[in-house]
Every structure is written in structure tokens, then in C-alpha cells.
N, CA, C and O of each residue as an XYZ file, in Angstrom:
816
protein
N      -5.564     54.719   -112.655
C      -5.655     53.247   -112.643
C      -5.278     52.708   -114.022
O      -5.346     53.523   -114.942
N      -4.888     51.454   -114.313
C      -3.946     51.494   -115.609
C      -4.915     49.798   -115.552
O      -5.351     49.171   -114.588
N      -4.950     49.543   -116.877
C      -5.947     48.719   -117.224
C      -5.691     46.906   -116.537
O      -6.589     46.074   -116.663
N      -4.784     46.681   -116.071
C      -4.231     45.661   -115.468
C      -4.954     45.427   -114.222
O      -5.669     44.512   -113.816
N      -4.453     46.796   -113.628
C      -5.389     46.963   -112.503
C      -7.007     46.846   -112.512
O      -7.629     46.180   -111.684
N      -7.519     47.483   -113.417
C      -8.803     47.211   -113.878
C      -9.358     45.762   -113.535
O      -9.821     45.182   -112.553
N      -9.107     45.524   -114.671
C      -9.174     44.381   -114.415
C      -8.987     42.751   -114.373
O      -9.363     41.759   -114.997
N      -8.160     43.104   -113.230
C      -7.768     42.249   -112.145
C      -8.727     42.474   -111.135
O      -9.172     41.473   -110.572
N      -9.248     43.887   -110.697
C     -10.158     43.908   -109.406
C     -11.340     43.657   -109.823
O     -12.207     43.645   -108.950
N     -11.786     43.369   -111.310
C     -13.295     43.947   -111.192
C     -13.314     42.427   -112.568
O     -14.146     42.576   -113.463
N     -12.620     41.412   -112.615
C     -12.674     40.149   -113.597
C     -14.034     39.941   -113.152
O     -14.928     40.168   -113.967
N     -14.350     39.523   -111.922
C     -15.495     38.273   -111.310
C     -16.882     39.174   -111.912
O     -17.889     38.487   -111.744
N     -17.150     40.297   -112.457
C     -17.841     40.797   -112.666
C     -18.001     41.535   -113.922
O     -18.869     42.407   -113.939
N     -17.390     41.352   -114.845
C     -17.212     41.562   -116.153
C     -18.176     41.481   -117.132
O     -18.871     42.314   -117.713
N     -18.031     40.018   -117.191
C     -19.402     39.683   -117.884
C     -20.977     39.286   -117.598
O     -21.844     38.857   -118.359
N     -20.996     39.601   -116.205
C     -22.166     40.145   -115.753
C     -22.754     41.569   -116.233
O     -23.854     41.780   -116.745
N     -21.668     42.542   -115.915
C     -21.554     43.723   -116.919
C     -21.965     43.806   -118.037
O     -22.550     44.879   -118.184
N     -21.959     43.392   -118.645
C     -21.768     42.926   -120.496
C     -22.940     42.687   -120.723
O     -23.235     42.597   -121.915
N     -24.336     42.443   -119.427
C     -25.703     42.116   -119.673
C     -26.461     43.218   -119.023
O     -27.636     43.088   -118.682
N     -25.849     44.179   -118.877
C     -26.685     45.504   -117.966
C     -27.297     46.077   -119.182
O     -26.455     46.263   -120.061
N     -28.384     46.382   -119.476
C     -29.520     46.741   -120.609
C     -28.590     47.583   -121.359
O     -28.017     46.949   -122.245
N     -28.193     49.080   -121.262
C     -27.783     50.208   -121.963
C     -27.004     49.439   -122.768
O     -27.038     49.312   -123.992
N     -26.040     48.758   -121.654
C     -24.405     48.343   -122.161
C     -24.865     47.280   -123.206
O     -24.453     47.433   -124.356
N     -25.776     46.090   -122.895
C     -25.890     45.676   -123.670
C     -26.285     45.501   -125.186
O     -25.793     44.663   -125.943
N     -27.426     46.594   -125.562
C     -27.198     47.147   -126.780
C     -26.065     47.385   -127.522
O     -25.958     47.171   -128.729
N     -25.327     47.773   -126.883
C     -23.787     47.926   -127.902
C     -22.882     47.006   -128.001
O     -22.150     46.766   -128.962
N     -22.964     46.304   -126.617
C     -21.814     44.603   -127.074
C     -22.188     44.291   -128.247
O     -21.532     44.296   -129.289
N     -24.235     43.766   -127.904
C     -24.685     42.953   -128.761
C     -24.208     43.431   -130.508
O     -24.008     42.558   -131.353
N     -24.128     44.399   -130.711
C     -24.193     45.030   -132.210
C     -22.143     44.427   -132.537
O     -21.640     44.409   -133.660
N     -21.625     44.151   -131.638
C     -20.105     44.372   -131.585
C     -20.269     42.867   -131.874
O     -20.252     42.403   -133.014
N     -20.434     42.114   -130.709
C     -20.857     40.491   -130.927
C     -21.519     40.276   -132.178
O     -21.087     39.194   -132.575
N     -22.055     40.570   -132.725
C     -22.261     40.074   -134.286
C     -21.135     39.849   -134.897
O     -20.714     38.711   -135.104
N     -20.519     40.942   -135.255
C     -18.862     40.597   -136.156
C     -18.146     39.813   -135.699
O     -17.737     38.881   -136.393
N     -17.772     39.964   -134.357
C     -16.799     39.045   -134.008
C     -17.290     37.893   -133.912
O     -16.317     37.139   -133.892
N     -18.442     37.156   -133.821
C     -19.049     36.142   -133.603
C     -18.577     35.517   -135.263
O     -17.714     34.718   -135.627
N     -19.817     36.482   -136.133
C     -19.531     35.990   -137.633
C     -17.879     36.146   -137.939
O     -17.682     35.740   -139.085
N     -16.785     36.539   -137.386
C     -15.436     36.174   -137.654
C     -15.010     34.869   -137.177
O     -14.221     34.049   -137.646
N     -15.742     34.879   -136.103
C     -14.802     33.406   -135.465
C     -15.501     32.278   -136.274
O     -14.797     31.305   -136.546
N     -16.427     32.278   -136.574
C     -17.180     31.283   -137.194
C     -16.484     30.875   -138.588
O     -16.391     29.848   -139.259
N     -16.235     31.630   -138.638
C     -15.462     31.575   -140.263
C     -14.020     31.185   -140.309
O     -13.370     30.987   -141.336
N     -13.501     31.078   -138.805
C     -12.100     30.910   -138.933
C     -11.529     29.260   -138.453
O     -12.273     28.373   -138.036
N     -10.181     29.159   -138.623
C     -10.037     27.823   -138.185
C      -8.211     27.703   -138.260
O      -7.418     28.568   -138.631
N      -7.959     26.406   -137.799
C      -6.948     26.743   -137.752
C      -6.259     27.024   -136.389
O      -6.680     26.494   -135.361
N      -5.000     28.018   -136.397
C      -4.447     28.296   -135.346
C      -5.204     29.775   -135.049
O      -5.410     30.595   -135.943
N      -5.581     29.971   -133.643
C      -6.230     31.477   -133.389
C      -5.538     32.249   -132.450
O      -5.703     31.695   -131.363
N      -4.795     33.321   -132.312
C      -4.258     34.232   -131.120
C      -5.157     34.950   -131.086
O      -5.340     35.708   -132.038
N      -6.161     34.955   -129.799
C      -6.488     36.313   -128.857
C      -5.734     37.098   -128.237
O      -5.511     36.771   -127.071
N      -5.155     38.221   -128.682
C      -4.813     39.129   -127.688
C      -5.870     40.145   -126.725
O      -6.895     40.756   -127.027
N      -5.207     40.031   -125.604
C      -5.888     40.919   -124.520
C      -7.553     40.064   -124.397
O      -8.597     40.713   -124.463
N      -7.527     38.441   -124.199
C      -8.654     37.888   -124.069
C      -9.316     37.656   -123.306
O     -10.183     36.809   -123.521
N      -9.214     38.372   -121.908
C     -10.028     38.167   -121.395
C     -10.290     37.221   -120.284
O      -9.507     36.901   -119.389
N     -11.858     36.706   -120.530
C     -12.371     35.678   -120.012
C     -12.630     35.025   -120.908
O     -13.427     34.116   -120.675
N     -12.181     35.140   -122.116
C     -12.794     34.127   -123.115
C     -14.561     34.203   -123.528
O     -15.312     33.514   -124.218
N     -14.666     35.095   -122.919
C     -16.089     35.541   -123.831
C     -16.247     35.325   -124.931
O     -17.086     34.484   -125.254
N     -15.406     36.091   -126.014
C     -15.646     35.567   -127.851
C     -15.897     34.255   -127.891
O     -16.833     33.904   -128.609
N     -15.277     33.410   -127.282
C     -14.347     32.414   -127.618
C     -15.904     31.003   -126.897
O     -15.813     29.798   -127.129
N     -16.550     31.342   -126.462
C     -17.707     30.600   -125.701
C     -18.419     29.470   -126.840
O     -19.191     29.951   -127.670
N     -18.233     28.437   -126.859
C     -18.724     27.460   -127.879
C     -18.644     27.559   -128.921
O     -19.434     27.032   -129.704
N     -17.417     28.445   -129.338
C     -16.593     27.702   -130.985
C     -15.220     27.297   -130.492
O     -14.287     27.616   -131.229
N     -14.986     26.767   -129.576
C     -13.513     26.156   -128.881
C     -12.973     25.397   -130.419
O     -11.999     25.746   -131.085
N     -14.233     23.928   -130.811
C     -13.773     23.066   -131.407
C     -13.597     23.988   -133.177
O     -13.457     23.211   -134.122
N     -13.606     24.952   -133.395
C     -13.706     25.657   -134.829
C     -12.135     25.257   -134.818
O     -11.812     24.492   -135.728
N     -11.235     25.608   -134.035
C     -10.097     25.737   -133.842
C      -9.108     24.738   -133.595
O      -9.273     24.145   -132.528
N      -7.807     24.270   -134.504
C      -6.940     23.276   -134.264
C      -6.219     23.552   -132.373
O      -6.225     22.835   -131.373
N      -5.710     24.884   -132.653
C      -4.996     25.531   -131.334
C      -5.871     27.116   -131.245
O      -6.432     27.750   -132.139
N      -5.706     27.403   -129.807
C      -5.891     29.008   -129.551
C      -4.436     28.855   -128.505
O      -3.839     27.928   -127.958
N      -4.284     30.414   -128.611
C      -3.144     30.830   -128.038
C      -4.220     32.250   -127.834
O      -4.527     33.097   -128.673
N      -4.795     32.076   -125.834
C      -5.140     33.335   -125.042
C      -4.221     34.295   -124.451
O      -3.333     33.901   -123.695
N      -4.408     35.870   -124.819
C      -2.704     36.123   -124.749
C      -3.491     36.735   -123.310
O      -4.711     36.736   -123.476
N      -2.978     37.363   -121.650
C      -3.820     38.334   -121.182
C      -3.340     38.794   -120.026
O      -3.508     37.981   -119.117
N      -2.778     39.836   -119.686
C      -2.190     40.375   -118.238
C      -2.880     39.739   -116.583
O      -2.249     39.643   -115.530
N      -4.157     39.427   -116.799
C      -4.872     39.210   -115.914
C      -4.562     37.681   -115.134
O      -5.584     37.072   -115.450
N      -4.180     37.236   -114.748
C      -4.357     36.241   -113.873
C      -5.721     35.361   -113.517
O      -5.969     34.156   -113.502
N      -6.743     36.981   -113.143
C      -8.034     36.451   -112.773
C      -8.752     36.315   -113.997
O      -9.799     35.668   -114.015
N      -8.269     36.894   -115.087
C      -9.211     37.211   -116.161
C      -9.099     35.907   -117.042
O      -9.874     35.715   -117.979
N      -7.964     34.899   -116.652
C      -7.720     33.824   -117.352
C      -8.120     32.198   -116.317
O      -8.091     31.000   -116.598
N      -8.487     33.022   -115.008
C      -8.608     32.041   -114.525
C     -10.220     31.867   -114.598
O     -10.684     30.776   -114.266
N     -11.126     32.949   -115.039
C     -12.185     32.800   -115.519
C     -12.464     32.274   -117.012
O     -13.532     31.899   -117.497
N     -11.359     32.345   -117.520
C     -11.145     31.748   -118.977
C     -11.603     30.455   -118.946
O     -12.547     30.220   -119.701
N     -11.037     29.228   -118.032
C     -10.895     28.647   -117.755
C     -11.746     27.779   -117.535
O     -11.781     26.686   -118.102
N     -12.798     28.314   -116.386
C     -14.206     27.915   -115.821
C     -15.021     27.988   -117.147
O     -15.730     27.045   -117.499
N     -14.894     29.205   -117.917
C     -15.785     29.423   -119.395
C     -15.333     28.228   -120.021
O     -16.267     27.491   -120.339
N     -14.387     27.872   -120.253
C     -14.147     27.162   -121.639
C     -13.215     25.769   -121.139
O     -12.692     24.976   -121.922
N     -13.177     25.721   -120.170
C     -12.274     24.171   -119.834
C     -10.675     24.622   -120.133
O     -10.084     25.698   -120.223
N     -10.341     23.337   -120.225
C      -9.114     23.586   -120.388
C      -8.357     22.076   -121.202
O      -7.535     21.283   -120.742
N      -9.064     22.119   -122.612
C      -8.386     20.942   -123.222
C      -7.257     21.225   -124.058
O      -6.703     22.323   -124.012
N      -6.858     20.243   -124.870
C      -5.731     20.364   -125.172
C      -5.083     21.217   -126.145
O      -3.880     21.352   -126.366
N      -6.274     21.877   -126.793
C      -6.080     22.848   -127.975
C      -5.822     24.262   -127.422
O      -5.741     25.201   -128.214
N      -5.712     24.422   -126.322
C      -6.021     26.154   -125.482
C      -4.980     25.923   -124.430
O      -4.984     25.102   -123.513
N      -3.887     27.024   -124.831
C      -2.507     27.759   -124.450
C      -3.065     29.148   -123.527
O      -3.804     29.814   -124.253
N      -2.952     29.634   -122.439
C      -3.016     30.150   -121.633
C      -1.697     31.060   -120.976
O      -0.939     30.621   -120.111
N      -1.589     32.750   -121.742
C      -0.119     33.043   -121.423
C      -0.500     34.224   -120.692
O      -1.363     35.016   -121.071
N       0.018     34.295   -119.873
C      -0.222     35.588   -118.513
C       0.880     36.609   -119.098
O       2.025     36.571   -118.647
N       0.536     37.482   -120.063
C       1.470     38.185   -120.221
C       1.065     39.371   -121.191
O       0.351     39.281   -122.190
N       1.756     40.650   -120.610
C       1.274     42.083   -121.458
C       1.520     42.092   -122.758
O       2.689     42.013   -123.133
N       0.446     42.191   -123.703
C       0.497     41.762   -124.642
C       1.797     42.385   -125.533
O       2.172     41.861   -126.582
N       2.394     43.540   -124.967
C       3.297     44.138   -126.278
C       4.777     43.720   -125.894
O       5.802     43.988   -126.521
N       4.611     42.804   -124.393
C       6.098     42.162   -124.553
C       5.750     40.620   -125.342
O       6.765     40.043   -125.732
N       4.778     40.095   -125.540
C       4.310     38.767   -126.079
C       4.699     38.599   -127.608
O       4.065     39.095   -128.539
N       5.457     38.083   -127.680
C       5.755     37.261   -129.139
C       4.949     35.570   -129.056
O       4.043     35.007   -128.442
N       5.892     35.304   -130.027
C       5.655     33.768   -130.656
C       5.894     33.186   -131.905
O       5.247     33.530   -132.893
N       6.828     32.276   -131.947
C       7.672     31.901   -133.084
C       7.052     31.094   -133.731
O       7.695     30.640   -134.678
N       5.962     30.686   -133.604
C       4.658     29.860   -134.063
C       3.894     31.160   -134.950
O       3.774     32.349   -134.656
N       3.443     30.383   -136.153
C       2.541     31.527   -137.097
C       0.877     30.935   -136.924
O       0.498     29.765   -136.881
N      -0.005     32.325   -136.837
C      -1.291     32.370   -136.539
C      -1.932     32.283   -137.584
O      -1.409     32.904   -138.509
N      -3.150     31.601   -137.904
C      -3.898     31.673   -139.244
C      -4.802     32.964   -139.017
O      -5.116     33.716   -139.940
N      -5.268     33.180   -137.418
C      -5.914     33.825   -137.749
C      -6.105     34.745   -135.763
O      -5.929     34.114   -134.721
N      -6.515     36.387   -135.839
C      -6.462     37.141   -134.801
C      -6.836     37.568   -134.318
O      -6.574     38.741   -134.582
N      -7.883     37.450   -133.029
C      -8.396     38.751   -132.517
C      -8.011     38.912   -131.753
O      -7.265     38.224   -131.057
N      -8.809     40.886   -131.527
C      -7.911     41.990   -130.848
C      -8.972     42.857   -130.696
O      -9.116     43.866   -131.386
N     -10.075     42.339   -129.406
C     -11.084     43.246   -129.210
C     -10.460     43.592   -128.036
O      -9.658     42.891   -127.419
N     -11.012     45.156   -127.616
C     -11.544     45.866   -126.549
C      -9.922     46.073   -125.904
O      -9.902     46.321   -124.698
N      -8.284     45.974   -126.757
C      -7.092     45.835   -126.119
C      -6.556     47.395   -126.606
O      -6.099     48.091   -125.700
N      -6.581     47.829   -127.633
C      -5.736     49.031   -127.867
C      -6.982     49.992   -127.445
O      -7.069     51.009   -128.134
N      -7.657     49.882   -126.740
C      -8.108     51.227   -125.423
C      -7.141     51.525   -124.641
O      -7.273     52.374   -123.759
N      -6.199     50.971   -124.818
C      -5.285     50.991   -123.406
C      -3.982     50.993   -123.549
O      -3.077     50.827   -122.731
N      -3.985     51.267   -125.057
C      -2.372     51.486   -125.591
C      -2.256     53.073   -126.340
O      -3.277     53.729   -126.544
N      -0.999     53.540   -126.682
C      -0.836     54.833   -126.990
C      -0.530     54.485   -128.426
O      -0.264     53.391   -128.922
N      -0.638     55.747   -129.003
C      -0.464     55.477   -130.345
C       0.375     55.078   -130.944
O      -0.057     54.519   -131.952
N       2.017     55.047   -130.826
C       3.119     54.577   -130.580
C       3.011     53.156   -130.610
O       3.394     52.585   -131.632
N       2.496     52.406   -129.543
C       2.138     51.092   -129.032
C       1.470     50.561   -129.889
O       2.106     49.693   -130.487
N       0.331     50.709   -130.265
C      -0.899     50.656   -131.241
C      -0.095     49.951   -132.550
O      -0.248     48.814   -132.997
N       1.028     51.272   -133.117
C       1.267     50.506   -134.254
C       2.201     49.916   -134.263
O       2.344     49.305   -135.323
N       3.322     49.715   -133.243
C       4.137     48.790   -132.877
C       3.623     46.734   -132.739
O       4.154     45.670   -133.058
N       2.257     47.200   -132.045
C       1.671     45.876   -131.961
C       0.740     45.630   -132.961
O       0.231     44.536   -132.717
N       0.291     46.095   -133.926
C       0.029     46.093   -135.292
C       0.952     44.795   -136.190
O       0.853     43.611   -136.512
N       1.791     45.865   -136.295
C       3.535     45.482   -136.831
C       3.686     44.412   -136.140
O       4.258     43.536   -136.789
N       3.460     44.171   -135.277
C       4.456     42.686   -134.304
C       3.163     41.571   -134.900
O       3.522     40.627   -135.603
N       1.939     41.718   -134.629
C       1.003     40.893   -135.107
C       1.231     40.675   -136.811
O       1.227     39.449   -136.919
N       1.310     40.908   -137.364
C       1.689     40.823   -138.695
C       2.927     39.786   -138.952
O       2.938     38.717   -139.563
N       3.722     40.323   -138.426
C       4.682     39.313   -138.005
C       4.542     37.769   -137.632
O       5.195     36.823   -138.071
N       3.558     37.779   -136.743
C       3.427     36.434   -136.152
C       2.093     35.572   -137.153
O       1.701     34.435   -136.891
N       1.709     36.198   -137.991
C       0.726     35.460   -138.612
C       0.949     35.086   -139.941
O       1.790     35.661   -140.632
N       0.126     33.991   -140.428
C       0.520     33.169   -142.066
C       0.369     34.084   -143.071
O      -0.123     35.185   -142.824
N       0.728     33.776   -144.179
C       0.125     34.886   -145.522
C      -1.393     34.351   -145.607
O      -1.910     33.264   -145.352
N      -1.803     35.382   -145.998
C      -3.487     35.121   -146.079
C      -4.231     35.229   -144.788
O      -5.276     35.870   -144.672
N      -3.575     34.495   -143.708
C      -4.473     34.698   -142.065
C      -5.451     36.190   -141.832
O      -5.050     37.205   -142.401
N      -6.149     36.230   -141.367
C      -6.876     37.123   -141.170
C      -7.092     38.026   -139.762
O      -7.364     37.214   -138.878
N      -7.080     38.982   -139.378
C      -7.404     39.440   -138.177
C      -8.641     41.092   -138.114
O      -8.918     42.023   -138.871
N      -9.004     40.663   -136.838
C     -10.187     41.475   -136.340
C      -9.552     42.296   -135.393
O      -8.510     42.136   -134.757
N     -10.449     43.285   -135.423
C      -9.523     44.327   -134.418
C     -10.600     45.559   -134.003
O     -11.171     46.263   -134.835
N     -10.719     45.643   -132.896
C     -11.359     47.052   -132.777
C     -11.539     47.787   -131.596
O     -11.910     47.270   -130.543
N     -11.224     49.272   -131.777
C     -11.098     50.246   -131.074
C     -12.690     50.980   -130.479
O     -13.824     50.964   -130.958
N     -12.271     51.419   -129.574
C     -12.984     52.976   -129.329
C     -12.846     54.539   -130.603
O     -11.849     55.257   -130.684
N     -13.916     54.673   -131.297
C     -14.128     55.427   -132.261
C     -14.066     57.082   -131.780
O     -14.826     57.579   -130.949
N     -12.952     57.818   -132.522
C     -13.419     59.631   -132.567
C     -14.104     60.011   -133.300
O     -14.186     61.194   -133.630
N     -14.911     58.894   -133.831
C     -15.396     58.905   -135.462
C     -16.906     59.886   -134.693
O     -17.304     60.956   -135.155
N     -17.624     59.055   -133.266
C     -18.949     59.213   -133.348
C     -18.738     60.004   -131.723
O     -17.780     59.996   -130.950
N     -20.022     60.620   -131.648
C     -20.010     61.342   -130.290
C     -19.811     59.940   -128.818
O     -19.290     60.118   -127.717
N     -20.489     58.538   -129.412
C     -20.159     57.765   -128.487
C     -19.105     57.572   -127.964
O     -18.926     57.492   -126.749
N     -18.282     57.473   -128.814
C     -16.948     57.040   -128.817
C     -16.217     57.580   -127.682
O     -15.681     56.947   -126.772
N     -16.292     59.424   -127.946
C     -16.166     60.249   -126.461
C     -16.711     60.096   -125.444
O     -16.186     60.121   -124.331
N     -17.883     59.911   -125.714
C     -18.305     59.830   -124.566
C     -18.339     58.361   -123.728
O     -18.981     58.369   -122.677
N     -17.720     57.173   -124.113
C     -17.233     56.120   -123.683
C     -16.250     56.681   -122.669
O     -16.347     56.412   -121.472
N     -15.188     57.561   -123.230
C     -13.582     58.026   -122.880
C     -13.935     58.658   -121.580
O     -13.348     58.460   -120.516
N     -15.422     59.797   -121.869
C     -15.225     60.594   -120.587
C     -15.589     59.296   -119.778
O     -14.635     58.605   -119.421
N     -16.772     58.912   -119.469
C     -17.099     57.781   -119.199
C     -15.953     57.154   -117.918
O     -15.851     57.511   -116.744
N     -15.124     56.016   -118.746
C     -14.279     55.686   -117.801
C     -12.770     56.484   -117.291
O     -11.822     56.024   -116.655
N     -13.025     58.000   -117.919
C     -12.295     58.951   -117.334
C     -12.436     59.222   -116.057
O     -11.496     59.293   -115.265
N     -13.896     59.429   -115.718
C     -14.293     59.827   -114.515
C     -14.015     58.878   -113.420
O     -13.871     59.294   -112.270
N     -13.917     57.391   -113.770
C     -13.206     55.990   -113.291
C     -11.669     56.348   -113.001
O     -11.020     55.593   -112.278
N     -11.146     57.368   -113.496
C      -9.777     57.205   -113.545
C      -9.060     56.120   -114.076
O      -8.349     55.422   -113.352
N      -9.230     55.856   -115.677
C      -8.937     55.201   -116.816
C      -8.682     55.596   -117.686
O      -9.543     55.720   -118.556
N      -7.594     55.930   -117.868
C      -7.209     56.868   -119.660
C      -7.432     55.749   -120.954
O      -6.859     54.674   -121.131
N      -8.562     56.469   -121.846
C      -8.312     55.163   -122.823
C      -8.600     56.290   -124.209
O      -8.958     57.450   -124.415
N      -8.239     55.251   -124.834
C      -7.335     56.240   -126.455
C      -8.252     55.880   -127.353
O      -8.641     54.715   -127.441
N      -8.702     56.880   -128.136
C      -9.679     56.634   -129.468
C      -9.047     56.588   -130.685
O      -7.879     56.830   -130.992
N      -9.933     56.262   -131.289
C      -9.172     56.230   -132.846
C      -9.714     56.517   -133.706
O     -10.744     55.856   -133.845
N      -9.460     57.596   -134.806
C     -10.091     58.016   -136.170
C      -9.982     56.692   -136.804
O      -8.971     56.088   -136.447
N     -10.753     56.049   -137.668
C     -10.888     55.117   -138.192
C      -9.877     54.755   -139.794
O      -9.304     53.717   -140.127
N      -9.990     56.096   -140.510
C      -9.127     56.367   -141.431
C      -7.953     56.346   -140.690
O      -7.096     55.916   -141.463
N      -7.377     56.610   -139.455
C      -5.843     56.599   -139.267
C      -5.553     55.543   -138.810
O      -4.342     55.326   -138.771
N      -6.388     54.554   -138.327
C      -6.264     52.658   -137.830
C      -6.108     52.488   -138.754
O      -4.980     52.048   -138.972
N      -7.190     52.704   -140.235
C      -6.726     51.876   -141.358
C      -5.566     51.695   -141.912
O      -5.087     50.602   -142.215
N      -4.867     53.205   -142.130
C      -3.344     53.979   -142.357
C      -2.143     52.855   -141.679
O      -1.118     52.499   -142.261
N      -2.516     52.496   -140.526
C      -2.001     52.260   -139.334
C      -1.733     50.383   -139.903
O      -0.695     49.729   -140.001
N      -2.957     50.074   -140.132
C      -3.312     48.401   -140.830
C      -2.304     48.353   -142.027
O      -1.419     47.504   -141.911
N      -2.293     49.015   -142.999
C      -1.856     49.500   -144.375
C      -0.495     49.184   -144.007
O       0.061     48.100   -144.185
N       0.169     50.585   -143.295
C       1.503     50.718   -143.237
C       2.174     49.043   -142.352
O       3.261     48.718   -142.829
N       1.769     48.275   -141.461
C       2.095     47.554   -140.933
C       2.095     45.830   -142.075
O       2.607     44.754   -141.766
N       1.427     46.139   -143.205
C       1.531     45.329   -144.195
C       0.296     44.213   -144.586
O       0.400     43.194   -145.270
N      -0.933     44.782   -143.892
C      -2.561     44.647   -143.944
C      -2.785     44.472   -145.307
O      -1.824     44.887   -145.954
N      -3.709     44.005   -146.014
C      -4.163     44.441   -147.002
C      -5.832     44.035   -146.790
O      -6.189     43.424   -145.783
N      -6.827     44.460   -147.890
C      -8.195     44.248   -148.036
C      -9.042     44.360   -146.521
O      -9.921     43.610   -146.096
N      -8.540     45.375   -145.988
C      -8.801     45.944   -144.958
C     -10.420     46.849   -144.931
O     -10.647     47.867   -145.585
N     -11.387     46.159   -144.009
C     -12.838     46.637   -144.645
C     -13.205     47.233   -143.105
O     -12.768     46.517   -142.204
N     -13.686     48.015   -142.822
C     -14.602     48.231   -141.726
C     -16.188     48.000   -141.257
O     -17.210     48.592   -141.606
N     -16.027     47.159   -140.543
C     -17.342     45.735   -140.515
C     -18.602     46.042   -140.168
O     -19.697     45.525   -140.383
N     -18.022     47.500   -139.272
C     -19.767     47.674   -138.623
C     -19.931     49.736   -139.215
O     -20.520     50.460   -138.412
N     -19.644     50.084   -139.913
C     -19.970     51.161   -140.567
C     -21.374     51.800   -140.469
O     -21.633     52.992   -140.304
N     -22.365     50.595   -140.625
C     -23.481     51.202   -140.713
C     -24.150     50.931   -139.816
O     -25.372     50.912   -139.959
N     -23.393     50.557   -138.275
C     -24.110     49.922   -137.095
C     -24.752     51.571   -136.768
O     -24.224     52.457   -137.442
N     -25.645     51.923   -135.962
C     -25.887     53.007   -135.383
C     -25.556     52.869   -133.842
O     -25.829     53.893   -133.217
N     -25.143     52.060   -133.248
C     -25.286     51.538   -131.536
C     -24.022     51.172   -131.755
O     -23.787     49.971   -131.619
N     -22.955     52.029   -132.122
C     -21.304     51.618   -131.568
C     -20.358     52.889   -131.137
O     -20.355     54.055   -131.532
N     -19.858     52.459   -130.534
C     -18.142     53.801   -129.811
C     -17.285     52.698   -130.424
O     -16.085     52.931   -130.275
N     -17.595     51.400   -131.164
C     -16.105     51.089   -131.363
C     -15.528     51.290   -133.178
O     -16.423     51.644   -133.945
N     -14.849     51.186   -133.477
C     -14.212     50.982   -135.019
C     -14.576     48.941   -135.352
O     -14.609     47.928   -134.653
N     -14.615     49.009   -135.645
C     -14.113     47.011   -135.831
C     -13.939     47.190   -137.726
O     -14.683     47.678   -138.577
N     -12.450     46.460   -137.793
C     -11.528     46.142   -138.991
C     -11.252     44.940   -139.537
O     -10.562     44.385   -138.682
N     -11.340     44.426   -140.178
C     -10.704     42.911   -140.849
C     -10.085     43.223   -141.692
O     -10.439     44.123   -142.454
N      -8.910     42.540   -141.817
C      -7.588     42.599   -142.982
C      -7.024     41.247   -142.812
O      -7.119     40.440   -141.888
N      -6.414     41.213   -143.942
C      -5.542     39.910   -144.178
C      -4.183     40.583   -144.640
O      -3.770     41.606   -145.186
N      -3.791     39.533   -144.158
C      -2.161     39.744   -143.772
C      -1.772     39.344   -145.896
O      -0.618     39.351   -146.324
């Protein structure tokens, strides 16, 4: 099953998910950073691979424009119901590594999307995001970790789902940030104990 498919069948129930006790311990520790990122940002924002707009739940107005990037159809049409649909929020049905935009981003997130890309891909869309954003703009980003036993065991996890999803040594994302033209690149939740993911901030 290839993550499109995912979800597309299983949108209406997502973030119901996201409140099941176990699971929730670990969003919650993930939702801190990204929460304290968006808060801090302003400006123009690209989400890639967004979802339902979860992050994005009552800091709409932080933001001049968002640009939601997201394969899903359903996953944007729940976007939608979450967050309205005023005039600052662009809505593009599309896989994120054919997605450009000739418009520059102040600022990026990129949760829970390169589970589902190969390493190849990973730093191709690295590189392309870099591209599309201001000097100084900032972006968030984070993977599934080989760092911690969770991390695997996330993988077997939705292996057994029939879902291939890709981890990442944390030192080789950073490598990965670096070479694509990142700088002051910090890793946010280091000393979380309740994560399988990496989460990164760098400025372009």
C-alpha cells in the first residue's frame, strides 16, 4: 500500500487516531515543537504533505498566506472543515516532489512526509525546498528515527500494515540539510524520551 492510498482510505479517521492514549503520548511530545515553530513564524508558510491541517488549527491568522501542499483529496477536504477556507489558504492536490512554486516561502513545514520517500527523494526535496524559500526563512522537518529502538519499531509497526516507511539516522538528515544549503541546523527534541521521530530546524 503506498502512502496515498493510506491515506485517502483512512483521512475521516486520522485525527481521531492522534487521541488513542499510547499514540498520544508521542504526538503530544512532537506537538510541542511544531506548535512552538508555528508560533514563531509569519509571513508566507508552505506545508508540505499537510494533511488535515492539524498543525495548522488556530494559528491560521499568524500567517499573511499558507500554501497546503497534499496528495489527498480527502485529506484536504478535511483541511477545510478544520480551518475554513479564507483568503490567506491555497489548497494544492498534488505529490509533493512534483510540486514547485515560483513564489518564495518565509517559512516550512514538513512533518510526518519523508516516511514515505526514499533516500534519493528525501534529498532531492530537501534541495527543491531550499529553493523555494527566502534567505533567512526557516523550516521544520521531521522523520522517523534509526537513532532509537522506537523508531523501528514504528517501521515494523506499519510494516505489518503493508506500508514501507524509511528511517533516518539523524546525523545523515543533518548531512542531508547541510549539503542542500541549510545552515544553523539544531535538533529540537533530543532530549524528548517519548519519540520515533528526528525533528530539525534550519534556516535557509
Amino acid at each position: 500500500m503506498n502512502s496515498e492510498t493510506l491515506w485517502t482510505e483512512n483521512a475521516a479517521g486520522y485525527e481521531g487516531r492522534l487521541r488513542w492514549p499510547i499514540v498520544s503520548l508521542y504526538i503530544q511530545n512532537k506537538d510541542r515543537h511544531v506548535k512552538n515553530f508555528l508560533s514563531c513564524c509569519k509571513g508566507h508558510l508552505l506545508d508540505l504533505g499537510s494533511g488535515s491541517g492539524y498543525y495548522l488549527n488556530g494559528l491560521l491568522d499568524n500567517f499573511e498566506n499558507i500554501t497546503a501542499v497534499d496528495s489527498s483529496d480527502e485529506m484536504l477536504d478535511i483541511f477545510k472543515k478544520n480551518n475554513g477556507m479564507n483568503g490567506n489558504i491555497r489548497l494544492v492536490n498534488s505529490d509533493v516532489r512534483k510540486f514547485s512554486s515560483k513564489s518564495k516561502f518565509d517559512s516550512v513545514l514538513c512533518i510526518g512526509l519523508l516516511n514515505y520517500l526514499n533516500e534519493k527523494e528525501t534529498e532531492s526535496l530537501i534541495s527543491k525546498v531550499n529553493g523555494m524559500m527566502k534567505k533567512g526563512g526557516k523550516i521544520l522537518i521531521s522523520a522517523p528515527t534509526s537513532d532509537r529502538p522506537s523508531g523501528h519499531l514504528y517501521r515494523l509497526i506499519w510494516g505489518i500494515a503493508g506500508v514501507k516507511i524509511n528511517l533516518y539516522n539523524s546525523s545523515s538528515l543533518m548531512e542531508k540539510m547541510k549539503s542542500a544549503g541549510f545552515s544553523k541546523i539544531k535538533v529540537k527534541n533530543g532530549d524528548d524520551l517519548l519519540s520515533f521521530h528526528v525533528i530539525m530546524e534550519a534556516r535557509k
